[in-house]
C-alpha positions, 0 to 999 in steps of 0.5 A, spaced: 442 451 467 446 454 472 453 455 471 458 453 477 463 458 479 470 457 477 475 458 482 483 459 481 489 459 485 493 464 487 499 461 481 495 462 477 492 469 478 499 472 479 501 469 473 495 472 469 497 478 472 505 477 470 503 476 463 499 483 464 504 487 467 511 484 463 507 484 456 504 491 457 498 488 453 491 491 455 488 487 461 482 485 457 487 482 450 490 477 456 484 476 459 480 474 452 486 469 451 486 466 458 478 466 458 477 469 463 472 475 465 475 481 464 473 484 471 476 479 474 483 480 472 482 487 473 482 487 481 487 481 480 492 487 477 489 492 482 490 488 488 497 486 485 500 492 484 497 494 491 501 490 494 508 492 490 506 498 492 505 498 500 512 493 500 516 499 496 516 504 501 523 505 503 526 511 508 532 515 505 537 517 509 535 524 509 527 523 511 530 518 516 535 524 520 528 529 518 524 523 522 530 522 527 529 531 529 522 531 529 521 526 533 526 529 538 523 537 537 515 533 538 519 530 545 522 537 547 515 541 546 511 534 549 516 537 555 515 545 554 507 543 554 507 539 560 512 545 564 506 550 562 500 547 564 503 546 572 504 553 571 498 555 568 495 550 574 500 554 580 498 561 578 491 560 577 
């Protein structure tokens, strides 16, 4: 007899996901008490914690003047590097 797959709602995974990261129990406690598979809300916490990670990503004022200057020194020597293939050109 074949069993239909079940889907769940994006609601439903991410509150899945909140009862695992706000509780710190094991994924595979919450997963027994909701009767879900293991792997399943495994990637669910993966993908999860992925997306809070990549939107987290903030600049500090330092790393933001750091950038500002090398960005600023990358143009300069872009210049230099042009100025001495003409050069080289001529001479040749």
């Amino acid at each position: 007899m074949a069993r239909t797959r079940r889907e769940f709602t994006p609601d439903y995974k991410d509150e899945a996901v909140k009862l695992v990261i706000s509780t710190g129990r094991a994924v595979s406690v919450v997963a027994r008490e909701l009767g879900i598979n293991e792997a399943s809300l495994g990637r669910w916490v993966t993908a999860f914690k992925g997306r809070q990670t990549s939107a987290e990503v903030t600049v500090t004022e330092s790393e933001r003047a750091e950038l500002v200057r090398l960005r600023k020194e990358d143009a300069d020597l872009k210049l230099d590097r042009a100025f001495l293939k003409k050069a080289s050109i001529f001479f040749a």
